[in-house]
VEXDREN-2710 file (C-alpha; in Angstrom, 1 decimal):
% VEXDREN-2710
k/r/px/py/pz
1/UNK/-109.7/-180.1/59.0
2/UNK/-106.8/-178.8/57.0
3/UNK/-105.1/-182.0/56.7
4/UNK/-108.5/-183.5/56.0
5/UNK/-108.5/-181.2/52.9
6/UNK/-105.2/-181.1/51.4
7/UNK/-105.4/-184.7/51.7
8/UNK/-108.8/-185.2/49.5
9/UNK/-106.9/-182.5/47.2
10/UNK/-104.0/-185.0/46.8
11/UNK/-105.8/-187.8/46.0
12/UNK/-108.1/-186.0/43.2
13/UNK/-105.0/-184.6/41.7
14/UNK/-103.4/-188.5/41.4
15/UNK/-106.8/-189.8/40.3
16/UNK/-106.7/-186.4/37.8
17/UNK/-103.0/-187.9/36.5
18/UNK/-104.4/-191.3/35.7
19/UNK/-107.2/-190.1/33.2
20/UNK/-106.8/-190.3/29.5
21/UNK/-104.5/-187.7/27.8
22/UNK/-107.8/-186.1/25.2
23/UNK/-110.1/-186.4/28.6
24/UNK/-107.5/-184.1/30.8
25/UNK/-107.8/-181.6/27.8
26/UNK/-111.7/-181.7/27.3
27/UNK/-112.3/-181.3/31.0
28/UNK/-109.2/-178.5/31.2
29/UNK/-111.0/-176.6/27.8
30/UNK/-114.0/-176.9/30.0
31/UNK/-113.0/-175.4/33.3
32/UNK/-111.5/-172.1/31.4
33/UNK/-114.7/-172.0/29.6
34/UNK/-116.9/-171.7/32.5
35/UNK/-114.3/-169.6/33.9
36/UNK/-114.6/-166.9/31.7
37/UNK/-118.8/-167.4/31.3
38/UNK/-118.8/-166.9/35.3
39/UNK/-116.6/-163.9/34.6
40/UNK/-118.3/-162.3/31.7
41/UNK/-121.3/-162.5/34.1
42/UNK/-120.1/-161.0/37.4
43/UNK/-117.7/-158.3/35.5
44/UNK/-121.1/-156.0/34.8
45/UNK/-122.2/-155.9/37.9
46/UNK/-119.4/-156.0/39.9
47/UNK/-120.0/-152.4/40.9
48/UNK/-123.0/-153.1/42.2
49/UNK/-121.5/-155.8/44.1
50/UNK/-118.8/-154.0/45.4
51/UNK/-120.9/-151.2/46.6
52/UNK/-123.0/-153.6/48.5
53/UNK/-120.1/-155.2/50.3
54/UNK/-118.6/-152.0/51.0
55/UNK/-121.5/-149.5/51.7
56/UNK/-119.3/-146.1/51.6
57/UNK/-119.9/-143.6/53.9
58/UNK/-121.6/-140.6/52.3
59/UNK/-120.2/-138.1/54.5
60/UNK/-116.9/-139.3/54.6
61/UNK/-114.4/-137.0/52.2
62/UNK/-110.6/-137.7/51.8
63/UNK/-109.0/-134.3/51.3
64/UNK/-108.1/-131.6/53.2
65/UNK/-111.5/-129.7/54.0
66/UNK/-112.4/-128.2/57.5
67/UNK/-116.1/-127.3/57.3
68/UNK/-118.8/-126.4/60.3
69/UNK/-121.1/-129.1/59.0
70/UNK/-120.3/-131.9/61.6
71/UNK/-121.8/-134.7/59.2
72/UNK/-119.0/-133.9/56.8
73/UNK/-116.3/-136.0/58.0
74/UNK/-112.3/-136.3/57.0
75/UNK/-110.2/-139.5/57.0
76/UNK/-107.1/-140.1/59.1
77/UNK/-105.1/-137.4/58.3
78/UNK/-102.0/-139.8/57.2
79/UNK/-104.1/-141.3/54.3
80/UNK/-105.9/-138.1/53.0
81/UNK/-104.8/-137.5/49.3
82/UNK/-103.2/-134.3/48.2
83/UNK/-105.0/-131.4/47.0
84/UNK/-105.2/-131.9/43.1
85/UNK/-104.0/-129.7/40.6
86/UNK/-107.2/-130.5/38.3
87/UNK/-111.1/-130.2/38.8
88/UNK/-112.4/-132.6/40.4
89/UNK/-116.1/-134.5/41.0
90/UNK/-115.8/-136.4/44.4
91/UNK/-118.9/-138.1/45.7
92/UNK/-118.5/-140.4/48.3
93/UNK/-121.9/-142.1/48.5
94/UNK/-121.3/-143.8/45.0
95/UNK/-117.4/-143.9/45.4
96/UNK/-116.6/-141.8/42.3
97/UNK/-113.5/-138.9/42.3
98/UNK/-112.8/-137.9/38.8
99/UNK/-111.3/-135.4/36.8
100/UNK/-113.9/-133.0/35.4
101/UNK/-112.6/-133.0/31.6
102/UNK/-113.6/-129.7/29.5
103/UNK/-114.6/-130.5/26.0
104/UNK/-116.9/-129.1/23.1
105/UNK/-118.8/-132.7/23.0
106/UNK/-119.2/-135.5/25.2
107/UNK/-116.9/-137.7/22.7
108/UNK/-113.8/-136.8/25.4
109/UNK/-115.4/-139.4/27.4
110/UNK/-114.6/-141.9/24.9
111/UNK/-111.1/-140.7/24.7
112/UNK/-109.8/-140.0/28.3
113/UNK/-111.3/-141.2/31.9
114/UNK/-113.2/-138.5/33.9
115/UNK/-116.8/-136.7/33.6
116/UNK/-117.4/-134.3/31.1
117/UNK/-118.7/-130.5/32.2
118/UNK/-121.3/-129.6/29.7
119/UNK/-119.8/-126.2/27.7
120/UNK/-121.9/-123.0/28.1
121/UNK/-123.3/-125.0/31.5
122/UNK/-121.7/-122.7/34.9
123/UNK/-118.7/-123.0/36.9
124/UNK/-118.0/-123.3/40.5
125/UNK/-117.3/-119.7/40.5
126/UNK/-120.5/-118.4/38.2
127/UNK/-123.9/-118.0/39.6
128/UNK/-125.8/-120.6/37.5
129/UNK/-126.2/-124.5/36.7
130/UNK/-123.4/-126.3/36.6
131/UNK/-124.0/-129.6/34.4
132/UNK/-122.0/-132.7/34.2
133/UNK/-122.4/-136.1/32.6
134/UNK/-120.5/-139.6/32.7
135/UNK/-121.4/-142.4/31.4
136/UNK/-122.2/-145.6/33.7
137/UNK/-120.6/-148.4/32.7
138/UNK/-117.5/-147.2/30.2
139/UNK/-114.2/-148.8/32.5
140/UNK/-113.3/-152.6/33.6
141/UNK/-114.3/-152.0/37.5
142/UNK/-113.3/-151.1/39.8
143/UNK/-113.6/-147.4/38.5
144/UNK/-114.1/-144.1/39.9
145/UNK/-115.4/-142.0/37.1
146/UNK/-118.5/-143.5/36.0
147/UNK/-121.9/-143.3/37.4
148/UNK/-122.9/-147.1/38.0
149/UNK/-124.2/-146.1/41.5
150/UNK/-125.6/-142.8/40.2
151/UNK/-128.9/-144.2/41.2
152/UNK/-128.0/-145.1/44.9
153/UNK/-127.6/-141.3/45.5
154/UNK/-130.1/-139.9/48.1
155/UNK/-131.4/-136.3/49.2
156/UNK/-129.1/-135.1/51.1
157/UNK/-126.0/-136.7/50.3
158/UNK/-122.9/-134.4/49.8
159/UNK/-121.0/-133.8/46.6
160/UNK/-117.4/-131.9/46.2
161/UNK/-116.5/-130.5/43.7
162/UNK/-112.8/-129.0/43.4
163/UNK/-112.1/-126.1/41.3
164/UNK/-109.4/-124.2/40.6
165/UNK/-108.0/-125.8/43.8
166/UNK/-110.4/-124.4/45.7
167/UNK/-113.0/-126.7/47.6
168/UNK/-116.8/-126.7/47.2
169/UNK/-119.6/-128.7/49.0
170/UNK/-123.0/-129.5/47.1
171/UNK/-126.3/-130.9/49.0
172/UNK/-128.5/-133.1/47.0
173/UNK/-132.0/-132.0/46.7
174/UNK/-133.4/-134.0/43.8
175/UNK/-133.1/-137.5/42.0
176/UNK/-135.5/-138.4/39.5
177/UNK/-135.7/-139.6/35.9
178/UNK/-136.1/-137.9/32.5
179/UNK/-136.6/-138.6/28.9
180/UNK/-133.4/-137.8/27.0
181/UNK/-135.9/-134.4/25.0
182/UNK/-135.7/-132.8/28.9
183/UNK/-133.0/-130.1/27.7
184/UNK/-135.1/-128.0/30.4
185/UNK/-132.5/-129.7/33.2
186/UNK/-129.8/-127.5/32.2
187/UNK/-131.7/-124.9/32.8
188/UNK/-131.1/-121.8/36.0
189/UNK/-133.2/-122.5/39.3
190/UNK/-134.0/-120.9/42.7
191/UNK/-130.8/-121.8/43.6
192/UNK/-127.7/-118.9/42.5
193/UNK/-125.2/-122.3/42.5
194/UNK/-126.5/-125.5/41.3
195/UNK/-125.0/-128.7/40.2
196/UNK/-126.2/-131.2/37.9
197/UNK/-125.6/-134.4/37.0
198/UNK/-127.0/-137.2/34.9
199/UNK/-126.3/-140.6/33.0
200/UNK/-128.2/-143.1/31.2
201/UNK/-131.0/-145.4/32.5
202/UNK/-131.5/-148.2/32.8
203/UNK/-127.9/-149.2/32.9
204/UNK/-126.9/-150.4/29.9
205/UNK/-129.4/-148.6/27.7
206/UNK/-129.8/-145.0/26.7
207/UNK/-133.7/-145.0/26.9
208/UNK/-133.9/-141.9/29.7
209/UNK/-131.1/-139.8/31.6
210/UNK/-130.9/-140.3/35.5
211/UNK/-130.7/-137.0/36.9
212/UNK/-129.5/-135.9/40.5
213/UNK/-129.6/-132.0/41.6
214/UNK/-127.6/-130.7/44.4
215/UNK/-127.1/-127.1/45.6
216/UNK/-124.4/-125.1/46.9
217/UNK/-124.1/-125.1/50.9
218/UNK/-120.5/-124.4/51.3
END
């Protein structure tokens, strides 16, 4: 089959040689054009595409954490990263691990990769509401610091956070959409340590925010 192959390749390539200098470079100008047309078309949803193919494992965490929750689970311990020296967002659902950037305005986004921790909004270590933003399609993919996937996220799913070097473990309770007036999701709840986070929907457009709550269970 092989042979079969590199032997119709051969003979197109010698029939290719014969043609007409001008008609070698009309059908060459041709070929990169569609090139780049089929690329321009799969690049904005290529993470989409690569999140189908590989279908991450939500529970699945690759740093350092022992916890009693036996649905959180730890890679090989020869491959697990190193704890960082700078916060960190990890969710393993939609594949992101970025560095939590602290900024007056969300313009640091524009300026340096990571997700942007809302000012006055809580901290890890502060009873309140913790809110963070990203923006979902800001990087050539693949990327891990921009919500594209944001609205795979289900109830339930874990989310780490790592603070100060210290690590944290968020449950999802809530994924819904808002216009972009709600200001009310920054707001305290029931729960003493909450975690927010939202982007833009639909992708591509800033019509509404895409919100997805989680709660502090370890």
């Amino acid at each position: 089959m092989l042979k079969r192959i590199l032997e119709f390749t051969r003979k197109n390539v010698n029939k290719f040689k014969q043609f007409p200098t001008k008609f070698k470079i009309s059908i060459t100008f041709f070929g990169v054009i569609l090139l780049v047309s089929l690329i321009a078309l799969i690049l904005p949803i290529w993470p989409k595409v690569n999140y189908v193919l590989n279908r991450p494992d939500p529970n699945k965490f690759e740093y350092p954490i022992s916890y009693s929750n036996t649905d959180i689970q730890l890679t090989d311990t020869e491959v697990l990263k190193p704890m960082p020296t700078e916060n960190r967002l990890v969710i393993p659902r939609i594949q992101v691990d970025s560095e939590i950037l602290e900024s007056e305005t969300l313009d640091i986004l524009d300026q340096q990769e990571g997700v942007w921790r809302e000012p006055f909004t809580a901290t890890p270590d502060n009873i309140g509401n913790m809110v963070i933003a990203g923006h979902r399609f800001q990087y050539l993919p693949p990327n891990t610091s921009t919500f594209y996937n944001l609205d795979q996220m289900q109830i339930d799913d874990k989310i780490m956070i790592i603070w100060n070097q210290k690590i944290l473990i968020y449950k999802v309770h809530s994924v819904y959409e808002v216009t972009p007036d709600r200001v009310d999701i920054r707001d305290n709840s029931e729960y003493s340590h909450e975690l927010t986070l939202y982007t833009c929907t639909p992708i591509y457009t800033s019509l509404n925010r895409l919100v997805v709550k989680a709660y502090l269970i370890e």
